[in-house]
C-alpha positions as CSV (number, residue, x, y, z in Angstrom):
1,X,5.0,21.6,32.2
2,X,5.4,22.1,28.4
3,X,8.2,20.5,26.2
4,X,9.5,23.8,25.9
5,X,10.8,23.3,30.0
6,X,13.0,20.6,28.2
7,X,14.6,22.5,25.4
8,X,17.6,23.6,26.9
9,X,20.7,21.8,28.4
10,X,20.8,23.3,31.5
11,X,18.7,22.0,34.5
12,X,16.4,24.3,36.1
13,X,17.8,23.4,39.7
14,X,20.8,21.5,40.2
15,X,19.9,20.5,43.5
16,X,16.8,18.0,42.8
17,X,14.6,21.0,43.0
18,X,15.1,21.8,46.5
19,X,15.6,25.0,46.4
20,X,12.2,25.5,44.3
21,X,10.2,23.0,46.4
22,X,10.2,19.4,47.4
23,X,12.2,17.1,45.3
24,X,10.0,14.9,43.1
25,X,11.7,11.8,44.2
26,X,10.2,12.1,48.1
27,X,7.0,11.9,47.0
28,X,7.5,8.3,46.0
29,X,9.4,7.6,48.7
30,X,7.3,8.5,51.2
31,X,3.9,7.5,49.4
32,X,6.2,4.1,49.4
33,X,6.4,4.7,53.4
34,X,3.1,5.6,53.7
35,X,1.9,2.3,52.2
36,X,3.4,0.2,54.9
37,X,3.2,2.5,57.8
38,X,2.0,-0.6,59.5
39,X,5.2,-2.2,59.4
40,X,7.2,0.8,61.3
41,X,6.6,-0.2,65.0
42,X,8.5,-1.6,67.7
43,X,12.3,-0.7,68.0
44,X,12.7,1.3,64.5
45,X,15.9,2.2,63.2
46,X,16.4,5.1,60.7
47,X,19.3,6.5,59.2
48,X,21.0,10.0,59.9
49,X,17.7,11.1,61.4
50,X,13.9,10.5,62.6
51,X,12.2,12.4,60.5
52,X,10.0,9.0,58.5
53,X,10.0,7.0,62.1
54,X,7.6,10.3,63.4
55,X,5.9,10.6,60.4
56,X,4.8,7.0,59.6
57,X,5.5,5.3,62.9
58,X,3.4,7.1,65.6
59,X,2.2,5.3,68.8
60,X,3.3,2.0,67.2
61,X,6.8,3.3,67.9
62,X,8.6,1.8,71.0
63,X,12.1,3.2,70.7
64,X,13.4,5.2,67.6
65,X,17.2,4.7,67.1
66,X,19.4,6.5,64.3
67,X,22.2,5.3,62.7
68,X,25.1,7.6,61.6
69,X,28.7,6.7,60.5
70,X,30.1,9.9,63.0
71,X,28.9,10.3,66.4
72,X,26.5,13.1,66.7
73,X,24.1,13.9,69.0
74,X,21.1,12.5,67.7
75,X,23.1,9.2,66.7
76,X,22.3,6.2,68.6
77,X,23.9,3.7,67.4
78,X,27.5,4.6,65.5
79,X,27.9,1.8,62.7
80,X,29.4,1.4,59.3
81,X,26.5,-1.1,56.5
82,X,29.5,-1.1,54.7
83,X,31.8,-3.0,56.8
84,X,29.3,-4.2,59.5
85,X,31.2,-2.6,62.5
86,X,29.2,-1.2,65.2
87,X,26.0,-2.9,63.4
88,X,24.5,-4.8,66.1
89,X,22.5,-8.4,65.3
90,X,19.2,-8.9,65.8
91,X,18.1,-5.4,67.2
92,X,15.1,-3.6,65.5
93,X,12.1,-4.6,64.3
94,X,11.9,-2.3,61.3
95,X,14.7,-0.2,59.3
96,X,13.8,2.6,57.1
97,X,17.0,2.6,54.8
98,X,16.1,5.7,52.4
99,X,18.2,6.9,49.6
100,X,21.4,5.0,51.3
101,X,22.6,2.4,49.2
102,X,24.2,4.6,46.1
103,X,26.5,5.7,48.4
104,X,28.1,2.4,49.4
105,X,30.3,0.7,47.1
106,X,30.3,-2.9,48.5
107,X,26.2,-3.0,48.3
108,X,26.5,-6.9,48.7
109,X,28.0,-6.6,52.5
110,X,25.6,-3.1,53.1
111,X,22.8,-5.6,52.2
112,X,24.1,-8.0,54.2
113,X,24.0,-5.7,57.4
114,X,21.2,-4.1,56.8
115,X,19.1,-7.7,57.2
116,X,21.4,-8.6,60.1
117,X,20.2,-6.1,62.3
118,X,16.8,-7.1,61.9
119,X,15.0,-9.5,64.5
120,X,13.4,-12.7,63.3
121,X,10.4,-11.2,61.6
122,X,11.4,-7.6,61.4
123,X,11.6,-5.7,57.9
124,X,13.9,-3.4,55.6
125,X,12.0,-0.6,54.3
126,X,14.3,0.6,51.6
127,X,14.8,2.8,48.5
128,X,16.9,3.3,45.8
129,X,17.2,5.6,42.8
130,X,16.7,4.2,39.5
131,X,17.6,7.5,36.8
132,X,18.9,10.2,39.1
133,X,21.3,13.4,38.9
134,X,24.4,12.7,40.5
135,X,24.1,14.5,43.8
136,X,27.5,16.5,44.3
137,X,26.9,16.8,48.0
138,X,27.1,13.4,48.5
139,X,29.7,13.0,45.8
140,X,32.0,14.5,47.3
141,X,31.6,13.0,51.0
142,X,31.4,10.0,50.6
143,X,30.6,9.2,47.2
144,X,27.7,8.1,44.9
145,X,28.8,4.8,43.1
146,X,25.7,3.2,42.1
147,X,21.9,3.6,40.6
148,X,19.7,0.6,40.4
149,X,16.4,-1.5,38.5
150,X,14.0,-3.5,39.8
151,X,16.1,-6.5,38.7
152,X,19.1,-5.6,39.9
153,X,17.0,-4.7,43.6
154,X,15.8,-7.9,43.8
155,X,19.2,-10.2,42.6
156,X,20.7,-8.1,45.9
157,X,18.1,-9.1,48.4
158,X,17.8,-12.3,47.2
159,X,21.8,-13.0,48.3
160,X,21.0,-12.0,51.5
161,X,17.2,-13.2,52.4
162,X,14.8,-15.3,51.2
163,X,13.5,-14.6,47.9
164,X,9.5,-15.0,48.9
165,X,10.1,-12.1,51.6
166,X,10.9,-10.0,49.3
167,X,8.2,-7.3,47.7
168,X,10.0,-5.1,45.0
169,X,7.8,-2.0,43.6
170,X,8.8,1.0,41.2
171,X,7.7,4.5,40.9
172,X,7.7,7.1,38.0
173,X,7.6,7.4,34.4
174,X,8.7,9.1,31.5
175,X,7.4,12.7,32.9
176,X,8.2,12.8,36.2
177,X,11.8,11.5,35.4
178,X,12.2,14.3,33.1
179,X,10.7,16.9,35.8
180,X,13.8,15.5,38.5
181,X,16.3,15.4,36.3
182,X,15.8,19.2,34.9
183,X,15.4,20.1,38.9
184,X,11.5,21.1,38.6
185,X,9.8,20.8,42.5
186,X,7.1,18.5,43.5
187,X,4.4,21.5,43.2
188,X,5.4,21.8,39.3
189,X,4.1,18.4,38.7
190,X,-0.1,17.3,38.5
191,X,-0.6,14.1,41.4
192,X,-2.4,12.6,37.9
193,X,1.1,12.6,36.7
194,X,3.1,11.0,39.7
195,X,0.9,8.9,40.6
196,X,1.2,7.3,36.4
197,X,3.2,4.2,36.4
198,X,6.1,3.2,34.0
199,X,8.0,0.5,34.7
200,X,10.5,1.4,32.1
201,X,11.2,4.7,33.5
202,X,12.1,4.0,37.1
203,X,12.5,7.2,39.3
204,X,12.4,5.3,42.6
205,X,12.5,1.8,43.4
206,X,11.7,0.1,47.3
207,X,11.7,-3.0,48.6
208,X,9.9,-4.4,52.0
209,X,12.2,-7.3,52.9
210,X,11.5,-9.5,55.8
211,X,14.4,-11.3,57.5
């Protein structure tokens, strides 16, 4: 990647690089994953589908349950973060909450719900973009509202659960956010690169909260 990819004002993919490879953004979130693939085990919820309970869970899964707005048939549990209805109490003992929260206007109450259906001792594996594209697909369903920081991660947890359970971490830097906002694919991009730490350039941010 030379500055020369950069010196135009038209992104090379408009859809996160998908369509050249594998966004940027999942490697971060799943070397996030990865990192506590420990904690996915027992009852593990996921949202929309299993695709990161199979990959990171394994035989420490019990029971995988997904969580969808509309009934579908790989939906187990039909329940709104926003509102809290259908979102049982208590439940699971981990929740892999990917890429969810920009899409909920009332974060405060989606926060809320999320620790709710946690069991004493369970915990929210969650990310969140930091700079980011506006996604159009989602934009137009059911819109994208919000991108985060660190800080304003961890002043939304700590509303909801104690501030000592929570372990806030950030990924990307000045390159790599460049590379995802101009569309390039996760092949484009040198692991000496993406694995380079910026905290002032935050692609993707996660939290492990325990209720």
């Amino acid at each position: 990647m030379t500055p020369e990819n950069f010196n135009t004002v038209r992104p090379v993919s408009r859809r996160f690089g998908l369509d050249r490879g594998e966004a940027i953004d999942r490697y971060y979130i799943e070397k996030f994953l990865h990192e506590n693939r420990d904690l996915i085990k027992g009852v593990v919820l996921e949202i929309a589908g299993r695709k990161y309970t199979q990959k990171f869970g394994g035989e420490k899964v019990e029971q995988s349950l997904v969580l969808h707005t509309i009934r579908q048939n790989n939906v187990d549990i039909v329940g709104n973060l926003e509102t809290g209805e259908g979102i049982p109490e208590s439940r699971v003992d981990c929740f892999i909450l990917t890429q969810t929260l920009l899409c909920i206007f009332d974060v405060f109450s989606a926060a809320r719900n999320a620790v709710k259906v946690l069991k004493p001792g369970g915990v929210l594996l969650i990310t969140v973009p930091g700079i980011t594209q506006i996604s159009r697909f989602d934009y137009e369903r059911w819109g994208q509202y919000w991108s985060f920081t660190d800080q304003s991660l961890r002043k939304l947890f700590e509303k909801v659960a104690t501030p000592g359970n929570i372990d806030i971490k950030t990924y990307g830097n000045v390159k790599t956010a460049a590379a995802f906002l101009y569309g390039l694919a996760l092949h484009e991009i040198e692991k000496e690169d993406l694995d380079y730490n910026d905290n002032d350039y935050q692609l993707v941010i996660s939290a492990a909260v325990r209720k």
